[in-house]
C-alpha positions as CSV (number, residue, x, y, z in Angstrom):
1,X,18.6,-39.4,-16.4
2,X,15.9,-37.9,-19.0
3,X,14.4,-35.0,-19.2
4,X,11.6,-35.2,-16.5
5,X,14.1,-36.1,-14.3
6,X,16.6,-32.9,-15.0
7,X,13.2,-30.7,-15.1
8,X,12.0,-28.9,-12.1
9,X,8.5,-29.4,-11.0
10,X,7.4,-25.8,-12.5
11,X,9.0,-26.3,-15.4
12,X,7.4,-30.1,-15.9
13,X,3.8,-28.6,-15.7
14,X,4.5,-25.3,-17.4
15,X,5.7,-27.7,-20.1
16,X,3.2,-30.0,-20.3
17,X,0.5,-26.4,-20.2
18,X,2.3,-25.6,-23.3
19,X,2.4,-28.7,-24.4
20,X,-1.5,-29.0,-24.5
21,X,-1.9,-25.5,-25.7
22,X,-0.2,-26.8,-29.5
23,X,3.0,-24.2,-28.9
24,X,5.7,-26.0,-30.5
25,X,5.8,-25.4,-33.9
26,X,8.3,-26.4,-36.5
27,X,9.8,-29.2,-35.2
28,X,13.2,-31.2,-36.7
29,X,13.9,-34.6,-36.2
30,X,17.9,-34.3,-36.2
31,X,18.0,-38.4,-36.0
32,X,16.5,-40.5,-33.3
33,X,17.6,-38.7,-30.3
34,X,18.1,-35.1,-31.1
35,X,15.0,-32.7,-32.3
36,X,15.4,-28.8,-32.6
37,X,11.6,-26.7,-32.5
38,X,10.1,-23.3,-31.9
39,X,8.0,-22.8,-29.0
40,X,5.7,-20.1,-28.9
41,X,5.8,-18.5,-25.4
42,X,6.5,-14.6,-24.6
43,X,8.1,-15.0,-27.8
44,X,9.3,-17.6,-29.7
45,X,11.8,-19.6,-28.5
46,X,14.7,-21.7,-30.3
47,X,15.2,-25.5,-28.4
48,X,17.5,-27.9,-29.4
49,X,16.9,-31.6,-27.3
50,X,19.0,-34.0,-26.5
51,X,17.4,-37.5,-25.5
52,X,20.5,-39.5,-24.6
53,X,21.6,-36.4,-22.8
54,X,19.0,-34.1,-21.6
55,X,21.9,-31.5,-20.4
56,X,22.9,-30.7,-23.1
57,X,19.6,-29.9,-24.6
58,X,19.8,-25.9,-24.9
59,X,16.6,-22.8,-25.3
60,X,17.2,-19.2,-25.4
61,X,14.4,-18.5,-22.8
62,X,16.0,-16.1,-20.3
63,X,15.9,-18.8,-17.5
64,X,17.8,-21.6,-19.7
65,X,19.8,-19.9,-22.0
66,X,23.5,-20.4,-21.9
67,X,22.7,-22.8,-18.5
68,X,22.3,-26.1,-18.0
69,X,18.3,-25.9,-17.3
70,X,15.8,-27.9,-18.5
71,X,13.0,-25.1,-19.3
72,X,9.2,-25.6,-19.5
73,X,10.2,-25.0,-23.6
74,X,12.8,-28.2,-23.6
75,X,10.1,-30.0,-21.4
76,X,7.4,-29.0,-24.4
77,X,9.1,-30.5,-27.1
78,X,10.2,-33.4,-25.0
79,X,6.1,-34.3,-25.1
80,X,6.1,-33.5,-28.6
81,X,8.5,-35.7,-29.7
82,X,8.0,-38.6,-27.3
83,X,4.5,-40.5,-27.9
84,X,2.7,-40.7,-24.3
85,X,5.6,-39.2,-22.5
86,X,2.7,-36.3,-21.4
87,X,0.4,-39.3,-20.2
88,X,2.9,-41.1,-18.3
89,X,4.0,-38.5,-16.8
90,X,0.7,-37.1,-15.4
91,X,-0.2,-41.2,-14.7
92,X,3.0,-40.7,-12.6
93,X,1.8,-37.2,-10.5
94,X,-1.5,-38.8,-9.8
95,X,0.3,-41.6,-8.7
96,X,2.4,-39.9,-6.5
97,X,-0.6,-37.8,-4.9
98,X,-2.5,-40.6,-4.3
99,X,0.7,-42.7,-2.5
100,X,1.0,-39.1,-0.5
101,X,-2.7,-38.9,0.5
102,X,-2.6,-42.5,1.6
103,X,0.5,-41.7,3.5
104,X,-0.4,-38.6,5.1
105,X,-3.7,-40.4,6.0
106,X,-1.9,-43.3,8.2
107,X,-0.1,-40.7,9.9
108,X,-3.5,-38.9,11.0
109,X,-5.1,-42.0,12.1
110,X,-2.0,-43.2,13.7
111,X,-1.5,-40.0,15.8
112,X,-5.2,-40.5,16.4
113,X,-4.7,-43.9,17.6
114,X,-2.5,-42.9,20.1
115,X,-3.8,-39.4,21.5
116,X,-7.1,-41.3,21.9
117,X,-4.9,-43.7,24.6
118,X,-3.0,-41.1,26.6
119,X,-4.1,-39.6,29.9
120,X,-4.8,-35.8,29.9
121,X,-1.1,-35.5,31.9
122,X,0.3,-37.0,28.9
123,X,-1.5,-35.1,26.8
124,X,-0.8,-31.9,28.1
125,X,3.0,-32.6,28.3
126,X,2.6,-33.4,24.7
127,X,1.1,-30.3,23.9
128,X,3.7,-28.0,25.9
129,X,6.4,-30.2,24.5
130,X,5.1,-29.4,20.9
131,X,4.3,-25.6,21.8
132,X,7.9,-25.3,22.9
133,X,9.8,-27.4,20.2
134,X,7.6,-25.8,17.2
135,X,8.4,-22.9,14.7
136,X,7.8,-20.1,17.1
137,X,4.5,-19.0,14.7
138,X,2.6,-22.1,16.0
139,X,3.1,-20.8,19.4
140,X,1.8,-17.1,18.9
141,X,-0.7,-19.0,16.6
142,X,-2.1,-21.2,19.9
143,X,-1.8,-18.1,22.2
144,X,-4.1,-16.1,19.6
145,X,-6.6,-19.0,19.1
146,X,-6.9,-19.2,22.5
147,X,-7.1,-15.6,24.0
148,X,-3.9,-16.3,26.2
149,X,-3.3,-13.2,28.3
150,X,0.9,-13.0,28.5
């Protein structure tokens, strides 16, 4: 599993910010997998990454240090260190919007489809069915919207 994969989401983009914004400084090739660099942030922070084993890479940020976290510093010098890893990686988000958008699409039309074929009986069970299976906000929500007197 590499580094992406270990990051959180936050701490991807937050990375790849910092990343763009040239703060990691002094960086050391150790050998072909393991780097150590400075990465300006609040202060500047020590990181020490591990390719082959992306746990064990290590920052002294108050959110990674002494954990197993991959930080928005490790996830800066992993783009630093790995030519195109900050392209393919926003190729990938794009990506995986798109195939969401798509997705979520089909559903609407779908649900469209359907609600267009259903007599106002069905529709109406649909709608208490929905009113008393949802989160109890969308209730209140449907009583405000609508002026419901209880």
């Amino acid at each position: 599993m590499g580094i992406i994969k270990c990051a959180s989401g936050a701490s991807c983009w937050r990375g790849l910010d910092y990343y763009k914004e040239n703060k990691i400084k002094d960086i050391k090739k150790i050998n072909e997998k393991e780097y150590t660099s400075k990465v300006c942030g609040t202060k500047e922070y020590n990181v020490y990454l591990n390719l082959d084993k992306p746990r064990s890479s290590t920052c002294n940020c108050a959110l990674a240090d002494g954990k197993k976290i991959i930080c928005k510093h490790i996830v800066a010098t992993y783009f630093s260190v790995v030519p195109g890893s900050s392209k393919e990686f926003e190729e990938e988000q794009k990506r995986l919007e798109n195939e969401y958008y798509d997705y979520r699409k089909r559903q609407y039309e779908n649900a469209m489809f359907f609600i267009n074929n259903m007599s106002q009986t069905e529709l109406a069970n649909e709608l208490i069915y929905i009113l008393n299976y949802a989160p109890e906000w969308v209730y209140d929500d449907f009583v405000r919207k609508n002026d419901i007197r209880g």
